[in-house]
C-alpha positions in Angstrom: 0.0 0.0 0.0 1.3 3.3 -0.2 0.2 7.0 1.6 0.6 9.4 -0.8 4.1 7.5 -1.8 5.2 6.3 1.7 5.8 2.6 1.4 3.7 0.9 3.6 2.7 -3.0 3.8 0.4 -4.2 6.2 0.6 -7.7 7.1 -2.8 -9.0 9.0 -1.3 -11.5 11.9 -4.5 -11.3 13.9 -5.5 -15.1 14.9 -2.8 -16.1 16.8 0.4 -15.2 14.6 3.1 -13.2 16.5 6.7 -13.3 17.4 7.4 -11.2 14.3 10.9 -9.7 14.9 13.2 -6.8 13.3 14.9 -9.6 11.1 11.9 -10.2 9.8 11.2 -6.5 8.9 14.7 -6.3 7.1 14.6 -9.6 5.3 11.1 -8.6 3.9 11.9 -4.7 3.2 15.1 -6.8 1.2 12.7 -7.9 -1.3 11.9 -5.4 -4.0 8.3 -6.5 -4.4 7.8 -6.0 -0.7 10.3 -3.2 -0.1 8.6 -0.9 2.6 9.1 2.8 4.7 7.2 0.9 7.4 5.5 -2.3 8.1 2.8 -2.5 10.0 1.5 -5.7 11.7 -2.1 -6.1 13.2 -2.1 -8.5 16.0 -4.8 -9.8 17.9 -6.5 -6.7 19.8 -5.7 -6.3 23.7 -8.3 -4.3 25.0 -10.5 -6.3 22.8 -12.6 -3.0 21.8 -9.9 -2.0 20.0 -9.6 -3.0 15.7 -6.2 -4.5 16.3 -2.9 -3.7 18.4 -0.1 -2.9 15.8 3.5 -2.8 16.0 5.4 -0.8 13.5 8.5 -1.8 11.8 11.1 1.1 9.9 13.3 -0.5 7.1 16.0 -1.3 8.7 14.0 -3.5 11.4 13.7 -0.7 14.2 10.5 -0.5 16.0 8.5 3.0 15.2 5.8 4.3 17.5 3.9 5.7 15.6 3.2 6.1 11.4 0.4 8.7 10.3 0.4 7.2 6.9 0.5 3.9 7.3 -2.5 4.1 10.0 -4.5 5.7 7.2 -3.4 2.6 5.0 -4.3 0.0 7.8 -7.4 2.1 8.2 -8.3 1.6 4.7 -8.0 -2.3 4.8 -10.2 -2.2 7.7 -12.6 -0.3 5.8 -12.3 -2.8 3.1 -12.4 -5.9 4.6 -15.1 -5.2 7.2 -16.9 -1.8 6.5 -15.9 -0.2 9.9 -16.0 3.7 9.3 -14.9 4.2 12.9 -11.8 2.5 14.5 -9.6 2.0 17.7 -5.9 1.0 17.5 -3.5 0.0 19.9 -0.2 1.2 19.2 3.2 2.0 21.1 2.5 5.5 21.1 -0.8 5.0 22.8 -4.4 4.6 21.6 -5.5 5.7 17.9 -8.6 6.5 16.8 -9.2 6.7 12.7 -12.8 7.4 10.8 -12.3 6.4 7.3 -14.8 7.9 5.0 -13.5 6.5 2.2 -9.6 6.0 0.2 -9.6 9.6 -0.7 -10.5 10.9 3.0 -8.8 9.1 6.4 -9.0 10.9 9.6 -6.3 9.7 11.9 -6.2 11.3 15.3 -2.3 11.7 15.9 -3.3 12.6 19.9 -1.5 15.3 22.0 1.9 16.9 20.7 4.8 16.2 23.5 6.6 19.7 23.8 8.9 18.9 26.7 12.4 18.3 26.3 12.5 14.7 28.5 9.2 13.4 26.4 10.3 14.5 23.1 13.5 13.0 24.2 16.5 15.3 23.7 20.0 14.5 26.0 19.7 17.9 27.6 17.3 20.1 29.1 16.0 22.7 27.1 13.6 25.2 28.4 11.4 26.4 25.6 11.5 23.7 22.5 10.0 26.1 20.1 14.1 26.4 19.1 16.9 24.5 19.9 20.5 24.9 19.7 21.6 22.6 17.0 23.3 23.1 13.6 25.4 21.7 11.3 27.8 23.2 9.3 30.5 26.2 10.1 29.7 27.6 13.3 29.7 31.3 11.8 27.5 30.3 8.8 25.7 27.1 9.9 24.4 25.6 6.7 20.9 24.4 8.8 20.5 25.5 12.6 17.5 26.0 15.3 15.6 23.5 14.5 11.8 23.2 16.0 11.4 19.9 18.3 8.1 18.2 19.3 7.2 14.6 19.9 3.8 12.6 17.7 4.6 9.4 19.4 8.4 9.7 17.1 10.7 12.7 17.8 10.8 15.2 15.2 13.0 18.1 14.2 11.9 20.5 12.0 14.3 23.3 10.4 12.9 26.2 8.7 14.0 27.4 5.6 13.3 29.6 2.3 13.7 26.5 -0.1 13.5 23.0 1.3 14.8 22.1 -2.4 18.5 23.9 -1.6 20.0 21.0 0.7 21.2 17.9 0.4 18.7 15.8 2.9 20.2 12.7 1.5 23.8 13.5 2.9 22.7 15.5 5.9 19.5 13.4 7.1 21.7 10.1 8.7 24.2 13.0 10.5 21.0 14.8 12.1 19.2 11.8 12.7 22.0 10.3 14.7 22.7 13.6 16.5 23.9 13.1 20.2 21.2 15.4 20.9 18.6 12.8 19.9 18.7 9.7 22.2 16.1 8.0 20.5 17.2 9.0 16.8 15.0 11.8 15.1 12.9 12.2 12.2 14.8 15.4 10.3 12.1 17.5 8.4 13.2 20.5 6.2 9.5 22.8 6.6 9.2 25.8 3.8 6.1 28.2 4.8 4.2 29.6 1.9 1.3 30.7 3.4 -0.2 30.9 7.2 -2.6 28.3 5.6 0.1 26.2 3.4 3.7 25.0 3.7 5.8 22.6 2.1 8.3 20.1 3.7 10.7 17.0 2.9 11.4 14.5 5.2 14.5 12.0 6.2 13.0 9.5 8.6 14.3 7.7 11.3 15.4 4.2 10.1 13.7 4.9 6.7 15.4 7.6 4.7 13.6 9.5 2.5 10.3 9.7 1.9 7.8 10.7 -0.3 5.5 11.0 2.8 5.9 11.3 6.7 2.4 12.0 8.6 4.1 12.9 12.1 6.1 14.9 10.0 3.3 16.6 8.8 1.9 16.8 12.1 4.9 17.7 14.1 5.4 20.9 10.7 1.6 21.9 11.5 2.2 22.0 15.4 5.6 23.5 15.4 4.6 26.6 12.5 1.7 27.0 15.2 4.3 27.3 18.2 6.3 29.9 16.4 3.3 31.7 15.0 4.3 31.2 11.3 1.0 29.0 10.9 -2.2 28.5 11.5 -4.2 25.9 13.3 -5.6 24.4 10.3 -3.5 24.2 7.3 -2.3 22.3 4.5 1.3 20.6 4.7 2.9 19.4 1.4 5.0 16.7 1.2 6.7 14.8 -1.8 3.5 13.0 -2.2 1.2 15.3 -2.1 -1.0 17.2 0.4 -2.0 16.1 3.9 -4.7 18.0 6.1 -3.4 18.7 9.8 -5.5 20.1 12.2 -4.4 20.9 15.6 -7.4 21.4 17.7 -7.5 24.0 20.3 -10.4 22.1 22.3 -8.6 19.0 23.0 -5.1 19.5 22.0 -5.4 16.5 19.7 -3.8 16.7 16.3 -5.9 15.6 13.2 -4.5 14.2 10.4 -6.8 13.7 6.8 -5.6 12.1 3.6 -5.8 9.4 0.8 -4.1 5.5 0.8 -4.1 3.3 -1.8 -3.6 -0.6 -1.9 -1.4 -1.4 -4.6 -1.2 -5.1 -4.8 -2.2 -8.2 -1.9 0.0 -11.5 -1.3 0.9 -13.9 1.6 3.9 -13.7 3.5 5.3 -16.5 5.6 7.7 -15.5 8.8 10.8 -18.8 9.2 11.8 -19.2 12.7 15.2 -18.0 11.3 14.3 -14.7 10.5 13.4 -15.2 7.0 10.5 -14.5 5.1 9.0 -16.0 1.8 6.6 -13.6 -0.5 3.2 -15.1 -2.6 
């Protein structure tokens, strides 16, 4: 399946199937036909209310907490398979609730932003995380610096600049994603504003790379432009892809996320107690 380009699969282990592992994830994302940003697995649901619990794989076989995209993806196979409009998930980065009206429009709420400097996590305290100190590059003419930092279940860093074209994410991404300043790794986002209402970003993601589409990204762009007045509550955020709607509601402090999936092709996949995988 893919969110707007972000390379998801979803694998449906519910019935009794678990014990998948992170050399699972990278022996399947090895295979071209199956090559993925992020795998999710649906396993048996625990509270039972909830669709299904998933864990959430990145490339190379890290565990992600949370994946805006690939929700709206596991969303639509729900949706599919079983006509549930309205839906409860269990995931590492707490409980998500989706309302899928259709492959063109997923709701996914994203939950409550984590602003704090020990949630997000960073290695040192850091008062107000509207800005950081962080840059890379000459320390007279730092070539990126200051970076935004919030938490959407994955820590995110979001640099601000006049042309998120103008760098080389590719080369930069794995040095800013492994910064000591990021215990936990980081998702790197460069975020160009446009308009209060509309602003482009690109994204290198933890364990991934590029992407064609991050939703926390999105979310953490949409929360952090807030933050730093640059924009508004409700706005448009561009990736690679194409355009997700992020609302970040003033009510509940929940952040909405709305946007398309697509399955692209079905299959079996069978998980070898030696950390292999076979493809159908």
């Amino acid at each position: 399946m893919n969110g707007l380009g972000n390379e998801i699969v979803v694998v449906d282990a519910r019935g009794g199937l678990d014990g998948i592992t992170a050399a699972h994830a990278r022996a399947l994302a090895a295979i071209e036909a199956t090559h993925f940003d992020q795998l999710m697995v649906l396993l048996d649901a625990d509270p039972v209310e909830t669709n299904a619990r998933v864990e959430i794989f990145n490339t190379d076989g890290s565990p992600a907490e949370a994946c805006g995209n690939g929700m709206r993806c596991v969303a639509l196979t729900e949706l599919e398979a079983r006509g549930a409009r309205q839906q409860r998930y269990e995931t590492a980065a707490g409980e998500v609730a989706v309302l899928a009206e259709g492959a063109e429009r997923i709701m996914v709420d994203m939950g409550e932003p984590r602003l704090k400097w020990d949630e997000i996590p960073l290695s040192d305290p850091f008062n107000d995380t509207k800005r950081i100190e962080l840059q890379i590059g000459p320390i007279d003419d730092p070539i990126l610096h200051s970076p935004s930092v919030c938490s959407m279940g994955n820590p995110h860093a979001i640099f601000w600049v006049d042309d998120i074209d103008a760098y080389d994410l590719e080369r930069m991404g794995p040095m800013l994603e492994n910064h000591p300043r990021f215990p936990e790794r980081a998702n790197i986002t460069l975020a160009q504003v446009e308009t209060p209402q509309r602003a482009r970003i690109r994204t290198w993601e933890r364990g991934a790379g590029l992407t064609q589409a991050c939703g926390t990204a999105a979310c953490a762009t949409l929360v952090s432009g807030v933050r730093l007045k640059l924009l508004e509550r409700e706005a448009q955020i561009i990736v690679p892809g194409g355009p997700l709607d992020i609302t970040w509601d003033e009510a509940t402090n929940h952040v909405f996320m709305t946007g398309p999936a697509e399955l692209e092709r079905t299959g079996k996949v069978t998980f070898h107690a030696d950390g292999s995988v076979s493809v159908s």
